[in-house]
N, C-alpha and C positions, 0 to 999 in steps of 0.2 A: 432393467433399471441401472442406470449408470452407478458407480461406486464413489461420486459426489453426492448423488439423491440419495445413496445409502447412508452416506455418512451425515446428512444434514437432512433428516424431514422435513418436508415443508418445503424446502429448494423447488424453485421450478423446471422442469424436464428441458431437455436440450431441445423434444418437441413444440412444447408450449410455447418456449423462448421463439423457436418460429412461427408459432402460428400468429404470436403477437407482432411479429417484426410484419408479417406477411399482412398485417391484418390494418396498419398503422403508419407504414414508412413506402413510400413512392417516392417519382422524380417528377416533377415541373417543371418545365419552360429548362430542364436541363438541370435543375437543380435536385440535391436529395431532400424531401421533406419529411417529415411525421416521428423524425426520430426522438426528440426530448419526449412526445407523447407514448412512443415505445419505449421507450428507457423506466417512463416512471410507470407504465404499465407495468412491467416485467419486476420492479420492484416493490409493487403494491402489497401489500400484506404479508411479505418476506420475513424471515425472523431476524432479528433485530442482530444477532451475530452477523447473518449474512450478508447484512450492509453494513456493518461496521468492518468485516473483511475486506470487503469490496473498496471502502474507503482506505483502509491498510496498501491495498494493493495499486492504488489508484495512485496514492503517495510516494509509494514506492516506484513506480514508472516516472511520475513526477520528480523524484531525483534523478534519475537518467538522466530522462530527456530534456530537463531544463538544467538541474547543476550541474550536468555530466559526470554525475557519480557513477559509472559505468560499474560495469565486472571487473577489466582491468585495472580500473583506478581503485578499487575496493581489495583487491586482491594483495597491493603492494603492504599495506597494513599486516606489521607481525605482532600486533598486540593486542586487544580487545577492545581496540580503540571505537567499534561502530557499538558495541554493548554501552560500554563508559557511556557513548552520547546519548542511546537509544534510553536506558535509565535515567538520566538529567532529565531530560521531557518526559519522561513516566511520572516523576517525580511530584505529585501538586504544591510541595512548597515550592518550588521553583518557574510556576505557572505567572509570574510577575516579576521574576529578577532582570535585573537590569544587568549586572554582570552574570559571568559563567556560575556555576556552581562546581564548589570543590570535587577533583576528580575529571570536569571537561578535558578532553582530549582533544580537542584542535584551539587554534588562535579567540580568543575573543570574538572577533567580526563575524565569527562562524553561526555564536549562540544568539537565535530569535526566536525569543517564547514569543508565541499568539495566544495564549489561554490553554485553558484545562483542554480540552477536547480536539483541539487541532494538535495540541502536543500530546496528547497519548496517541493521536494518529499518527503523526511525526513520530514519534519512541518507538511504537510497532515496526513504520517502517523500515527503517534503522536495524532493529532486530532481527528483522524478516532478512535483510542485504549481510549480516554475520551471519546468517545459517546459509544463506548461497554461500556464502564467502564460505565458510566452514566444509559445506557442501562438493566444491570445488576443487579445494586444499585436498580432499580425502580424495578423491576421483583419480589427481595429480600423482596422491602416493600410491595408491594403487595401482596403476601404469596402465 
C-alpha cells in the first residue's frame, strides 16, 4: 500500500486509478477520448477531503501556469505576503468585497473575490505556494 492510501482511506490505489484509465480512455480517428468519463470515475465516491485537495492543487498549478506565479516569482517575497493573501480569501466576510480587505499584500487589481468556495480554494492555494516557498528558503539554507 502506498503511504498516500495510508494516509487517506478510502483513496484509490495507483492500481485502480489504472484499471479505470485502461478501462475508459482510448484514441479515435487520432484523437484521445474517454477521459472526462475516467476522471469522474476515479473520483466517484472519494472522500470529500480528497477532492477538495485535488481542487487546492489544481488551483495551485493554475497560478503557474496561467498568472505565472512561478517558484521564482514567489521566491522574491521576504515577507508573508502569499499567507496575508491566502487568509483574505479564507476569510467569509470578504467573500463579496469589492475592495481589498485590510492587510492585502499586493495592489488592488490583484483582489478578485468569486464567492465563498472558489475563495477558500484560492486561500489554500496561496498557502500551499508559502509552504513551497518556505520549503525552498530552508533547502537554500541548508546548502
Amino acid at each position: 500500500m502506498s503511504q498516500v492510501a495510508t494516509a487517506w482511506p478510502g483513496l484509490r490505489s495507483e492500481r485502480e486509478i489504472l484499471a479505470i484509465l485502461q478501462a475508459n480512455v482510448g484514441i479515435e480517428n487520432g484523437v484521445v477520448v474517454g477521459l472526462e468519463a475516467a476522471a469522474h470515475a476515479i473520483v466517484a465516491e472519494q472522500p470529500s477531503h480528497v477532492l477538495i485537495l485535488a481542487e487546492v492543487a489544481a488551483e495551485r498549478q493554475r497560478q503557474i501556469d496561467v498568472e505565472g506565479w512561478t517558484a521564482a516569482h514567489d521566491d522574491r517575497y521576504a515577507h508573508p505576503e502569499l499567507v496575508a493573501a491566502g487568509l483574505a480569501y479564507l476569510d467569509p466576510k470578504n467573500q463579496t468585497r469589492k475592495r481589498p480587505p485590510h492587510g492585502w499584500p499586493w495592489d488592488r487589481v490583484w483582489w478578485k473575490p468569486k464567492g465563498y468556495r472558489r475563495n477558500f480554494i484560492r486561500g489554500m492555494a496561496l498557502l500551499v505556494a508559502n509552504i513551497e516557498q518556505r520549503r525552498r528558503a530552508r533547502a537554500r539554507a541548508d546548502g
